[in-house]
C-alpha positions in Angstrom: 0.0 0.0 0.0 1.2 3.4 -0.6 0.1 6.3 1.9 -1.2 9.4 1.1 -2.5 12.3 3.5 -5.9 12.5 2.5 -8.1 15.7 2.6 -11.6 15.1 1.6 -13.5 18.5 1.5 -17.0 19.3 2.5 -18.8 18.1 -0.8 -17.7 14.1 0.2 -20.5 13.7 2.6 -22.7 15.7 0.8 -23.4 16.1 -2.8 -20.6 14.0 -3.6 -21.5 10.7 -1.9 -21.0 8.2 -4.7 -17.6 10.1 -5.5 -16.2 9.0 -1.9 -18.2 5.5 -2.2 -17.0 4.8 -5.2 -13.2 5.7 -3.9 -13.4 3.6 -0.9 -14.4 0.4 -2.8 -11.4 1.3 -5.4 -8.6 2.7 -3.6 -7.3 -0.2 -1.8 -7.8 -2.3 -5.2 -4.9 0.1 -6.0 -2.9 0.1 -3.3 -4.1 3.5 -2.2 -3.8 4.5 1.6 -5.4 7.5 2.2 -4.8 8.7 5.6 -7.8 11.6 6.3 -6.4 15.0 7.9 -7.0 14.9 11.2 -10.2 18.0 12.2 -9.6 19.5 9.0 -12.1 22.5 8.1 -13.8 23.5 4.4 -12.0 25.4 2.0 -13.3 28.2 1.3 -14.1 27.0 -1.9 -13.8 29.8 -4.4 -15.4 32.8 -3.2 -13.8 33.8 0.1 -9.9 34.4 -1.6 -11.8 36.9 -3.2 -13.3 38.9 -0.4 -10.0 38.7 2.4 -6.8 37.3 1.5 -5.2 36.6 4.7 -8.4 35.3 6.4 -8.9 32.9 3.4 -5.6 31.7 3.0 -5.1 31.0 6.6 -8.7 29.2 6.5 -6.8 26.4 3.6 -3.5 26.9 5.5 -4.9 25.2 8.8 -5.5 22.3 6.7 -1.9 22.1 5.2 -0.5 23.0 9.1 -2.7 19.5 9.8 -1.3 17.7 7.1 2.1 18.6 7.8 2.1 17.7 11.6 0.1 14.3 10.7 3.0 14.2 7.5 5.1 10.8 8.5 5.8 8.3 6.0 4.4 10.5 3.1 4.0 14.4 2.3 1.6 13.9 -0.5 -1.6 15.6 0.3 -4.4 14.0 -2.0 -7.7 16.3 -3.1 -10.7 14.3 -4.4 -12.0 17.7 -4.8 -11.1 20.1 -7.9 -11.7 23.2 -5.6 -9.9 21.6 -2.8 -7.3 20.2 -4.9 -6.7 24.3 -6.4 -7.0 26.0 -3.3 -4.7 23.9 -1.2 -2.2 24.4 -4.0 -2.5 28.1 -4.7 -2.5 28.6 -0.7 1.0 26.8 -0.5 2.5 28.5 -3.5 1.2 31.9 -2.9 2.7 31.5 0.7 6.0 31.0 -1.1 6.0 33.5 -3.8 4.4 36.2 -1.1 6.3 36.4 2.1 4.1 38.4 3.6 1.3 37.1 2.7 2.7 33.6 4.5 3.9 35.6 7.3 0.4 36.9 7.9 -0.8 33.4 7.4 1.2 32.0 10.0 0.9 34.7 12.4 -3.0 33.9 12.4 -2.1 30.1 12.4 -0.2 30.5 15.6 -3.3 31.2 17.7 -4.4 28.0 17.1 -0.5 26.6 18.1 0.2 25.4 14.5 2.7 26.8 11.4 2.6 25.8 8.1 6.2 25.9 6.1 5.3 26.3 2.5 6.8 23.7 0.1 7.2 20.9 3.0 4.0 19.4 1.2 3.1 18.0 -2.2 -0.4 18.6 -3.3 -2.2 16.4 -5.7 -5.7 16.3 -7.4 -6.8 11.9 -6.8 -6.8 11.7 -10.5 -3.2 12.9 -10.7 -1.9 10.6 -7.8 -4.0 7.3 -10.2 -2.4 8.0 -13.7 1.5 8.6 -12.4 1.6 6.8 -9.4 -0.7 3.8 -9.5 -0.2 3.8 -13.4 -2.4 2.3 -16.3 -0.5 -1.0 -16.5 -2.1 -1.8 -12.9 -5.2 -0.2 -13.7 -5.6 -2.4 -16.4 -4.8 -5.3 -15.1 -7.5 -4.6 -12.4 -10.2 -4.4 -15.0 -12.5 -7.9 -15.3 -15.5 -5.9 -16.8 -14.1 -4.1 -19.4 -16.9 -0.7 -20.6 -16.6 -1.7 -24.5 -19.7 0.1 -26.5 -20.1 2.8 -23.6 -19.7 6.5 -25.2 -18.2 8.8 -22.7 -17.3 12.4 -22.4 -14.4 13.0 -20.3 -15.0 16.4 -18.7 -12.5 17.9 -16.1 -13.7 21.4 -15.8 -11.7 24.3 -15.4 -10.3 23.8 -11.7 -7.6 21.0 -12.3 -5.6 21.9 -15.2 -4.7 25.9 -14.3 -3.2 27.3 -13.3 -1.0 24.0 -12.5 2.0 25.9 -10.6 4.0 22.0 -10.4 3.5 21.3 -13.9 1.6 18.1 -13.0 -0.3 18.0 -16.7 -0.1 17.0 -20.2 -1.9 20.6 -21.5 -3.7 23.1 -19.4 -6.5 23.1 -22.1 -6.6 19.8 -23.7 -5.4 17.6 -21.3 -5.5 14.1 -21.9 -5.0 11.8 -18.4 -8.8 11.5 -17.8 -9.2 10.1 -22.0 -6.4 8.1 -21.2 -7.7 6.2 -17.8 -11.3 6.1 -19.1 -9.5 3.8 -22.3 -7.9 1.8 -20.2 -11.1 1.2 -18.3 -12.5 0.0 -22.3 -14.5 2.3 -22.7 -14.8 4.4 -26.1 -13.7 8.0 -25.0 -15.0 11.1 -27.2 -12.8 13.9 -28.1 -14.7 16.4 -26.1 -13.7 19.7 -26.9 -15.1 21.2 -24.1 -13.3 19.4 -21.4 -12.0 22.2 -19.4 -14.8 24.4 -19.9 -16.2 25.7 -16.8 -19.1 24.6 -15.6 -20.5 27.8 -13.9 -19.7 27.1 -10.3 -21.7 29.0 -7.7 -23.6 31.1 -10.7 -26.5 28.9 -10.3 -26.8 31.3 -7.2 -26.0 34.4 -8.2 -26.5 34.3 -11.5 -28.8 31.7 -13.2 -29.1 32.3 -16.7 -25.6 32.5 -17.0 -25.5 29.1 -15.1 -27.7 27.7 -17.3 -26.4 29.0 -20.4 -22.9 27.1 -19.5 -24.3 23.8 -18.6 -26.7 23.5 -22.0 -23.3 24.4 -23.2 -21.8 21.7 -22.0 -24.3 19.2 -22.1 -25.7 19.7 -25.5 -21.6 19.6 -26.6 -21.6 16.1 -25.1 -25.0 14.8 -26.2 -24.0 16.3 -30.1 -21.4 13.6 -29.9 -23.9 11.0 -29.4 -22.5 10.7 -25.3 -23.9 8.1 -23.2 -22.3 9.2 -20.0 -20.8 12.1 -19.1 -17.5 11.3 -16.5 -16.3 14.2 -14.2 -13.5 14.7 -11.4 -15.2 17.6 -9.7 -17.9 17.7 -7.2 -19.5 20.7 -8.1 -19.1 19.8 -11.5 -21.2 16.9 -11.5 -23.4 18.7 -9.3 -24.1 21.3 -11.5 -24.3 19.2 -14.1 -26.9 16.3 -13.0 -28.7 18.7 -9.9 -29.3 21.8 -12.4 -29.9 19.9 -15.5 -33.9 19.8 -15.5 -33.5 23.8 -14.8 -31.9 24.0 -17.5 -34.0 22.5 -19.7 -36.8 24.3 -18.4 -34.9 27.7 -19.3 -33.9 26.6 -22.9 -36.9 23.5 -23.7 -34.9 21.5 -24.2 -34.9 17.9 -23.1 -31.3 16.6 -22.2 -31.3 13.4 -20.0 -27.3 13.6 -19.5 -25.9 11.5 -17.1 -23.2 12.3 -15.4 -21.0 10.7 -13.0 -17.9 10.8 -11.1 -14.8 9.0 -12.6 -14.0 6.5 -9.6 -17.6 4.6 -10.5 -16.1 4.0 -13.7 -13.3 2.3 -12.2 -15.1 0.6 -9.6 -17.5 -0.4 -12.2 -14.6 -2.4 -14.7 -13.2 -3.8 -11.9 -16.0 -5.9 -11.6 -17.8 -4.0 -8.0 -21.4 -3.9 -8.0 -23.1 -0.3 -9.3 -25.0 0.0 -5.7 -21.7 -0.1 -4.1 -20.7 2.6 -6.1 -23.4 4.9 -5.2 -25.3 4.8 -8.3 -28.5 5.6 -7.9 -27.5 9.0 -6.0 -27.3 10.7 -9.6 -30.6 12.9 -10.3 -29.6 11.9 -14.3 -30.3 8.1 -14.2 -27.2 6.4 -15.4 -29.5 3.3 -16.2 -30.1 3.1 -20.2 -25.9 4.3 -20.1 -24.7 1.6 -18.1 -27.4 -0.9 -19.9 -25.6 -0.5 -23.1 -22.7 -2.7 -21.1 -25.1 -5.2 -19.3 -24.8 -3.7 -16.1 -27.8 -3.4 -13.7 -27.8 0.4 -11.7 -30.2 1.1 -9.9 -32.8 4.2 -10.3 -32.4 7.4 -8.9 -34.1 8.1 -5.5 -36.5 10.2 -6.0 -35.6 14.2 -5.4 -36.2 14.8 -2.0 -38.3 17.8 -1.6 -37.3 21.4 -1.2 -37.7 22.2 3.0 -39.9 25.5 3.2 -38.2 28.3 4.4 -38.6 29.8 7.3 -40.1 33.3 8.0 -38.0 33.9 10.7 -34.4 34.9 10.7 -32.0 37.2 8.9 -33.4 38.1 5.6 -31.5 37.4 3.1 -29.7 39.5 0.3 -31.3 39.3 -3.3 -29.2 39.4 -6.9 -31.1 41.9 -9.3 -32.5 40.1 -11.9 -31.7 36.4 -10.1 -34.9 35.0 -11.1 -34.6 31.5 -13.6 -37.2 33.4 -16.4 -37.2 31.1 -19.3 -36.7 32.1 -22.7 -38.9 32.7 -25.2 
């Protein structure tokens, strides 16, 4: 087994359920270790580095002061996450490249009694950590059910190749280790032009139409090239994706029925593990009639759970002009 000091972010337990199901079936059928960070906290994800830089980068800098005392036998730091995965990275070069801006970090680390020394730590996106360090030869030789006949779009979003400070990718637009594990899972990859195109993030809140104008984007790329299954690395890609996909089509009517789902099902899935192991079924997309075309039984989609009411009570909140989802005409 090889060890790897694992930070797994907020979206894990949450909207990203089948992505850390599907990884702990998997990872030890590759050797993969992954020691969690001890109390680590969220993020930030993308918003707060843009609001207060010290606070922000000391809020990610806890978690690499965590990693970095837990650090024994390995100083790899693994991100499921393609937010995670950025923001742990920019936080430990920035606090290289910006002395101050470390200093300052620190200084507001210390009053929780931990330092972070920038550099001590490697940080790596999961799908990174698979293709060099597990490698395709033992992924291969893992796979008893190869995906021959399924049509996937590999889509990485924006997040995980740039800006790519340790030069850990083939291209920062056209990058090609997701293609090339999805092939050696059998399946028959797409060129998907679109790969790295980003998915919107938090616009869904602040800014629906321009939400849903990037995910028909994407999804109508995908199903264009006759896709049966849409394969991300990123949480709140495949969020945005599956969870906003109905809205979308509301907006433009249209009538995608995209799945998509989170690389390490794939895996689990040619390696022979059962699709309710993998937290199929968790997708709002069914992945059913995709994962059909291979024989493989999935099962449906819960149904949505519904909205909770909200409460009169409370702080109001603040309200975007023009944030309503209006369709068009």
């Amino acid at each position: 087994m090889t060890k790897y000091i694992y930070y797994p972010g907020c979206s894990m337990d949450s909207s990203a359920r089948a992505y850390a199901a599907s990884l702990e079936q998997v990872a030890p059928m590759m050797d993969l270790e992954l020691d969690e960070v001890q109390d680590w906290n969220c993020c930030g994800a993308t918003e707060y580095v843009g609001i207060s830089l010290t606070p922000a980068y000391s809020l990610i800098g806890r978690n690499l002061a965590l990693a970095q005392k837990q650090a024994n036998t390995t100083k790899t730091v693994v991100a499921p996450c393609s937010a995670c995965y950025l923001n742990l990275a920019k936080a430990d070069y920035f606090m290289r490249e910006r002395p101050s801006l470390g200093d300052n970090v620190n200084l507001a680390l210390a009053a929780g009694g931990l330092h972070y020394d920038p550099g001590v730590l490697a940080i790596r996106h999961l799908l990174d950590v698979i293709i060099n360090d597990v490698g395709l030869d033992k992924v291969k030789e893992k796979v008893v059910r190869p995906l021959k006949g399924l049509r996937v779009a590999p889509y990485l979003g924006c997040m995980v190749p740039r800006p790519d400070y340790e030069k850990r990718w083939s291209d920062h637009e056209h990058p090609n280790e997701l293609d090339r594990l999805l092939k050696a899972l059998g399946a028959e990859v797409i060129d998907f032009p679109l790969k790295t195109h980003c998915c919107g993030g938090h616009m869904t809140q602040i800014g629906p139409s321009t939400a849903f104008e990037l995910i028909r984007r994407l999804i109508s790329s995908a199903d264009q090239y006759k896709t049966d299954i849409m394969v991300t690395v990123c949480p709140m890609c495949q969020m945005n994706l599956d969870a906003y996909q109905n809205e979308t089509n509301r907006y433009f009517h249209t009538n995608y029925k995209m799945p998509v789902v989170f690389f390490t099902q794939l895996i689990g899935l040619a390696f022979g593990i059962e699709a309710d192991k993998l937290g199929f079924g968790l997708e709002l997309v069914s992945a059913q009639a995709a994962l059909a075309k291979v024989g493989i039984e999935a099962p449906a989609p819960a149904e949505e759970t519904p909205k909770a009411k909200k409460k009169k009570t409370g702080l109001p909140m603040p309200q975007m002009p023009g944030s309503g989802s209006e369709e068009v005409s």
